[in-house]
C-alpha positions, 0 to 999 in steps of 0.5 A, spaced: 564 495 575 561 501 572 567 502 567 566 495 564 558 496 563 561 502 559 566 500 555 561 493 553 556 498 551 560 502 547 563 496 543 556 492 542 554 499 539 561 501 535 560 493 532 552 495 531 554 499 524 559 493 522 554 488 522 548 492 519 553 494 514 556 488 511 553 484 505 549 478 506 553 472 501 548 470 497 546 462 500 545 458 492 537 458 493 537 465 491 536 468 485 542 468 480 542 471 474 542 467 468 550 471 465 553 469 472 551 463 471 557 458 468 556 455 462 556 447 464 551 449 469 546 452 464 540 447 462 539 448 455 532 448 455 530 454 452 527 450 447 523 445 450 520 451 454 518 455 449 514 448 445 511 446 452 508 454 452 506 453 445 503 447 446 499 450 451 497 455 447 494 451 442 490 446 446 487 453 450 485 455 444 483 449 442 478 448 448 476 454 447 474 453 440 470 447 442 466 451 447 464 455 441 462 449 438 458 446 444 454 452 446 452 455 439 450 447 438 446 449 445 442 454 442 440 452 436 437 446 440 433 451 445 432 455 439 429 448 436 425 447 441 423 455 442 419 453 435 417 446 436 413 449 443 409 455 440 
């Protein structure tokens, strides 16, 4: 009984390395690089990206602009009243 406890704990032990060591095969809903990716399976839409962040871009600035616009038009009506109340 004992010799079997043994031997069963050095081959758990002598397999521990082979499990540690062996490469994980990547599941599809990993990271994959862009290069091993085969062409048909590549979305062409490097484009559309690029528009949508473009866009985004104007419209932030835009906004922002208007921000510009609403507040210097906020002071000049406190300024206005500034004067009016004196």
């Amino acid at each position: 009984m004992r010799f079997c406890r043994l031997v069963l704990c050095v081959c758990l032990l002598a397999g521990v390395p082979a499990f540690a060591w062996a490469q994980p095969q990547p599941s599809p809903d990993e990271f994959v690089p862009l290069s091993e990716v085969p062409p048909e399976d590549q979305i062409p839409a490097f484009g559309l990206i690029g528009a949508a962040y473009g866009f985004m871009w104007v419209a932030v600035a835009g906004y922002v602009w208007l921000l510009g616009r609403r507040l210097q038009q906020a002071e000049a009506d406190l300024a206005a009243l500034e004067r009016k109340s004196r």
